[in-house]
C-alpha positions as CSV (number, residue, x, y, z in Angstrom):
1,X,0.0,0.0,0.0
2,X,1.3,3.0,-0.9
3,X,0.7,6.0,1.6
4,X,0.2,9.4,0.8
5,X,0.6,12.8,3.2
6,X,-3.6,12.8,3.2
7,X,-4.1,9.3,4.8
8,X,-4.1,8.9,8.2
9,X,-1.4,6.2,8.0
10,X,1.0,8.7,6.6
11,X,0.9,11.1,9.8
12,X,1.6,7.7,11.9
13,X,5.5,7.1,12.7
14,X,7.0,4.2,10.6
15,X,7.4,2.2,13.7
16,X,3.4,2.4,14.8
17,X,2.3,1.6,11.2
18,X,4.3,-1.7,11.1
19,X,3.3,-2.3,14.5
20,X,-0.4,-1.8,13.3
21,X,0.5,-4.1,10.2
22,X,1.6,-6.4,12.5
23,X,-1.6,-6.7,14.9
24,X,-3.9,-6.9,11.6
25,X,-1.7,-9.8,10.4
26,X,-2.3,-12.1,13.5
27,X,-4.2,-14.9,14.2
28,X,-7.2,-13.8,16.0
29,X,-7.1,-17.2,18.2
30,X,-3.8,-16.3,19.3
31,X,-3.9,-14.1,23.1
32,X,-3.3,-10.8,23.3
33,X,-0.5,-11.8,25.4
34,X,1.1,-13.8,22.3
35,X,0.0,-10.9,20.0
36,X,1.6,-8.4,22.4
37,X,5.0,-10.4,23.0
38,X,5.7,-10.4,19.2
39,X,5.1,-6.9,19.0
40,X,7.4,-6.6,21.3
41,X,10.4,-8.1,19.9
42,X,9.5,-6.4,16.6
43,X,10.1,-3.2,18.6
44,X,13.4,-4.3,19.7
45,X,14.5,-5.0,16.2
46,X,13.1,-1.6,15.0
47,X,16.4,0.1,16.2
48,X,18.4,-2.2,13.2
49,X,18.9,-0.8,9.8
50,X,17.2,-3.8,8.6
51,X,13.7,-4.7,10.9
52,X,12.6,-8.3,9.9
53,X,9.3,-6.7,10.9
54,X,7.2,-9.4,8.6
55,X,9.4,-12.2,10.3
56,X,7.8,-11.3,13.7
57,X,4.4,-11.3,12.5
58,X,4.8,-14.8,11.5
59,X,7.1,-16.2,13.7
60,X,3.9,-18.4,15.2
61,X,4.2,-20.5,12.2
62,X,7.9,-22.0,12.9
63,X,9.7,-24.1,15.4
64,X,10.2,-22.7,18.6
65,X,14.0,-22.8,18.3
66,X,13.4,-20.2,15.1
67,X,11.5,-18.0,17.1
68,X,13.8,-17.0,19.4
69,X,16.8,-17.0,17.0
70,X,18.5,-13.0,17.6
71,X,19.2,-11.1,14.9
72,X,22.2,-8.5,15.9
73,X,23.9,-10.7,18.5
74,X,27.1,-13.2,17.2
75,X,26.6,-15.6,20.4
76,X,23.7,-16.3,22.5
77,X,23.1,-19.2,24.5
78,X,20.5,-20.1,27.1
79,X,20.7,-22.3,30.5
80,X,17.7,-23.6,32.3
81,X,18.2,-25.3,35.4
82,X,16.1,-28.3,34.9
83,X,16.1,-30.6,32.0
84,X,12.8,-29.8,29.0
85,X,14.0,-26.3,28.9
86,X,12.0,-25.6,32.5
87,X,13.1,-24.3,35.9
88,X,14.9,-21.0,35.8
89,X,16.7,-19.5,32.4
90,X,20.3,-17.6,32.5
91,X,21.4,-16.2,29.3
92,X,24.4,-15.7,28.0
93,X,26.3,-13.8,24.8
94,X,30.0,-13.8,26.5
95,X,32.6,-16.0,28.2
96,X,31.6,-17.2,31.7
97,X,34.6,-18.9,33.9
98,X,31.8,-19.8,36.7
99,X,28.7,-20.4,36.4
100,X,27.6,-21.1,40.4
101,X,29.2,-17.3,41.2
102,X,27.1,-15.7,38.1
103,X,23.8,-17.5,39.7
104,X,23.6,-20.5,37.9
105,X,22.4,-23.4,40.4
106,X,22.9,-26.4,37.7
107,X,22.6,-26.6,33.9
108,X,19.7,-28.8,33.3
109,X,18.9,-28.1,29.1
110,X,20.8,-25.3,26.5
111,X,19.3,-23.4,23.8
112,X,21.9,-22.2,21.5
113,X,20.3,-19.4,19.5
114,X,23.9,-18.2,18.0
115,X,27.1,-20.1,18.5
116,X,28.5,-22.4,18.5
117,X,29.8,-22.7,22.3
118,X,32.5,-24.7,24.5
119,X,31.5,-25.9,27.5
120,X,33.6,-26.9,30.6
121,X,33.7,-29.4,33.5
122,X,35.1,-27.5,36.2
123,X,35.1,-23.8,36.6
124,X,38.3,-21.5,35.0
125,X,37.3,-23.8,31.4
126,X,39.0,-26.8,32.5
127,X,38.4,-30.2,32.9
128,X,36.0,-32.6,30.4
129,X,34.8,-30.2,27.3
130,X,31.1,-30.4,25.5
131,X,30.9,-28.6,22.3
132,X,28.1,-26.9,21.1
133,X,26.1,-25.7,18.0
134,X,23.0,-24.2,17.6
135,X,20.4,-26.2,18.3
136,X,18.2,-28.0,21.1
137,X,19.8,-30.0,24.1
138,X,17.0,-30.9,26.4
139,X,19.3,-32.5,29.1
140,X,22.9,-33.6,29.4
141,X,22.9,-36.7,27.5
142,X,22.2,-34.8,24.4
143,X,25.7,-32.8,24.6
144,X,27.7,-36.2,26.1
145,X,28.1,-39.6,26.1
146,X,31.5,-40.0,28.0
147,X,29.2,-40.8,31.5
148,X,31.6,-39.6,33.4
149,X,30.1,-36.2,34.6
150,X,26.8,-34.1,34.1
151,X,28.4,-30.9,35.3
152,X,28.9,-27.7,33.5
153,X,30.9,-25.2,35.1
154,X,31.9,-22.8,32.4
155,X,31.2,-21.6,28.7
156,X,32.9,-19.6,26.4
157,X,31.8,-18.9,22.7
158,X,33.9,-19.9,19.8
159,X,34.9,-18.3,16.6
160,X,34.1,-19.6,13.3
161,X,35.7,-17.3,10.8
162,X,36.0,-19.7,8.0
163,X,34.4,-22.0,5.3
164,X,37.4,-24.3,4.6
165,X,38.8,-26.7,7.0
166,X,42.4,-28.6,7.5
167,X,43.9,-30.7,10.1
168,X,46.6,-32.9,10.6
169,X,46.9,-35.3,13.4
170,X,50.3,-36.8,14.2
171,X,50.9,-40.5,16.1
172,X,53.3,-38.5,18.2
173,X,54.5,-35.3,20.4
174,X,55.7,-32.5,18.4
175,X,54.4,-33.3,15.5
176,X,56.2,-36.4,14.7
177,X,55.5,-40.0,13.4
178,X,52.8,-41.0,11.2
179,X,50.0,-38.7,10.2
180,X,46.9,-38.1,9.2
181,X,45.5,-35.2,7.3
182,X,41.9,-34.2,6.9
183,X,40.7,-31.5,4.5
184,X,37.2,-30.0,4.1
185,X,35.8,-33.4,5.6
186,X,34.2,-35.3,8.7
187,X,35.6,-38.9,9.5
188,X,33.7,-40.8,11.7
189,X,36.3,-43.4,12.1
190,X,39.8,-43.1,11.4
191,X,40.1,-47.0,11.4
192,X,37.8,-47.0,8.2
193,X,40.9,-44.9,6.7
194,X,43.7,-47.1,7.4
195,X,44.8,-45.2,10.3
196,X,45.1,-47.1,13.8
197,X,47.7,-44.7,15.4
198,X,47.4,-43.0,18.6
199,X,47.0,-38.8,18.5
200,X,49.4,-36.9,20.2
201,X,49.7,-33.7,18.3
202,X,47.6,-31.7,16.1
203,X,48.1,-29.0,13.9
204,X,45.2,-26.9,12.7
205,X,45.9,-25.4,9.6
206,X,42.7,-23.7,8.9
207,X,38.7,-24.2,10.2
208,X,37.7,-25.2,13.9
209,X,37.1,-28.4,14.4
210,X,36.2,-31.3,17.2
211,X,37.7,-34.5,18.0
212,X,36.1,-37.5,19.5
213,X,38.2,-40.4,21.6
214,X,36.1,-42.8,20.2
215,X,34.7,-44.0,16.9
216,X,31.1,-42.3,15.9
217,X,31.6,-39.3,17.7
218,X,31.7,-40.7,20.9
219,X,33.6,-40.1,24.4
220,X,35.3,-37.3,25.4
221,X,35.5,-34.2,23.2
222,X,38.4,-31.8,22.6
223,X,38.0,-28.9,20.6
224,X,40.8,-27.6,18.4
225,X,41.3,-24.0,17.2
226,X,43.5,-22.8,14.3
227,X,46.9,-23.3,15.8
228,X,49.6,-26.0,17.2
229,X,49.0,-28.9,19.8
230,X,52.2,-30.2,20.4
231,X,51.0,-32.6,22.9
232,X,47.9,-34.2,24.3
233,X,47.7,-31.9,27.4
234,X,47.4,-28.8,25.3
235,X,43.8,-30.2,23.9
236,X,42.4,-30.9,27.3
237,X,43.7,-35.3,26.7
238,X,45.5,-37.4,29.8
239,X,45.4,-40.1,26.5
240,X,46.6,-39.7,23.3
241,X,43.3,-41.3,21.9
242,X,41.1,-39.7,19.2
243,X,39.4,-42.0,16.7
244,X,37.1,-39.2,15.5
245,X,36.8,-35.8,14.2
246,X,34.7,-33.2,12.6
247,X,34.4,-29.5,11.6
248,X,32.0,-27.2,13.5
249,X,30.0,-25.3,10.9
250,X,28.0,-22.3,12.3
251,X,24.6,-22.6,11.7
252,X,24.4,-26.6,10.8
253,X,23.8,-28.5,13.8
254,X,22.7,-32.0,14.7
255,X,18.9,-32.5,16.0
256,X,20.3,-34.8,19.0
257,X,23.3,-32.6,19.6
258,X,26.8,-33.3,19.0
259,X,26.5,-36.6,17.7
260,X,24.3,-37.5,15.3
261,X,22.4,-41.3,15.7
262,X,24.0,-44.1,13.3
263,X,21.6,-45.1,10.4
């Protein structure tokens, strides 16, 4: 509709005629309270260059995780202290060393809106790692399988700045022995490649990436960064023992977290 400087829609500001837009738009089963959240969080976009105003109006339509992706923030992750996404919610868009001092009682379920995250065993980012994209993880078995704790103590985001992917693992400390070098790929079992050798160093070339001590995707996760491991210790390891690995691409994610079910 085209407005002119006569109609009474003209002499509105921009903001109340999309906001009037948005109200004729809406399902009239849907509450007032529903009707009134969305308008809401189209006001808060307002102050963007770009509002997704018509994205608001119809956000009813798609999955829940959709709904509340943000649209200016690079990392945004949510904790709820009991498992289903229930109990009390803690947001965060930054690094946390401990979660207990910021008010966190105990991480039941994550919603990643915009990642993807590391999370950490013990407080400081120490101790057993969990990796996560964005995407759904309604209680702790859906970010590990290593049964050896529940507990997260810490997050910090972590930076994906690129589309291509290299990594070399080495059979020993500083980069020596047999290798085996990955490019642009996920192998879920370096067995099926010929490759039976312990991992003692890595060296990242390019991508970020995340290695699993067992076949599939399983056990314990390490995360590796564009850089140098010369040893096991430096990725987080007391055993040289990775049999997996895969990239971490922003914005793909696996539904039952950080590894996918076996067909």
């Amino acid at each position: 509709m085209k407005l002119t400087e006569s109609s009474e829609e003209a002499r509105k500001p921009i903001g109340e005629v999309r906001v009037t837009m948005i109200k004729e738009m809406l399902p009239m089963h849907k509450s007032k309270r529903w009707q009134q959240k969305l308008i809401n969080v189209y006001k808060f976009t307002e102050s963007s260059s770009h509002p997704s105003w018509f994205t608001m109006a119809t956000d009813h339509q798609i999955s829940a995780t959709k709904q509340k992706q943000p649209a200016t923030s690079a990392f945004k992750l949510q904790i709820y202290e009991q498992e289903n996404f229930q109990g009390r919610c803690h947001e965060l868009t930054g690094p946390c060393n401990n979660l207990q001092e910021a008010g966190v009682a105990k991480v039941g379920s994550i919603l990643v809106l915009c990642g993807p995250w590391v999370g950490y065993e013990q407080p400081g980012c120490k101790g057993e790692q969990y990796v996560f994209e964005k995407g759904e993880y309604p209680r702790w078995d859906a970010w590990t399988n290593s049964r050896r704790s529940d507990c997260i103590f810490a997050f910090r985001p972590v930076k994906v700045d690129s589309q291509e992917h290299n990594i070399v693992l080495y059979e020993n400390p500083s980069f020596a022995g047999k290798k085996i070098e990955i490019i642009d790929d996920d192998v879920p079992s370096f067995h099926a490649h010929g490759y039976h050798e312990k991992v003692s160093s890595v060296r990242v070339q390019i991508g970020t990436w995340v290695g699993y001590q067992y076949p599939g995707y399983r056990g314990y996760q390490y995360l590796f960064e564009k850089g140098e491991y010369k040893e096991c210790s430096e990725f987080g390891a007391v055993l040289p023992q990775i049999q997996s690995v895969r990239r971490i691409r922003d914005m793909q994610w696996h539904q039952r977290g950080a590894f996918p079910p076996s067909n």
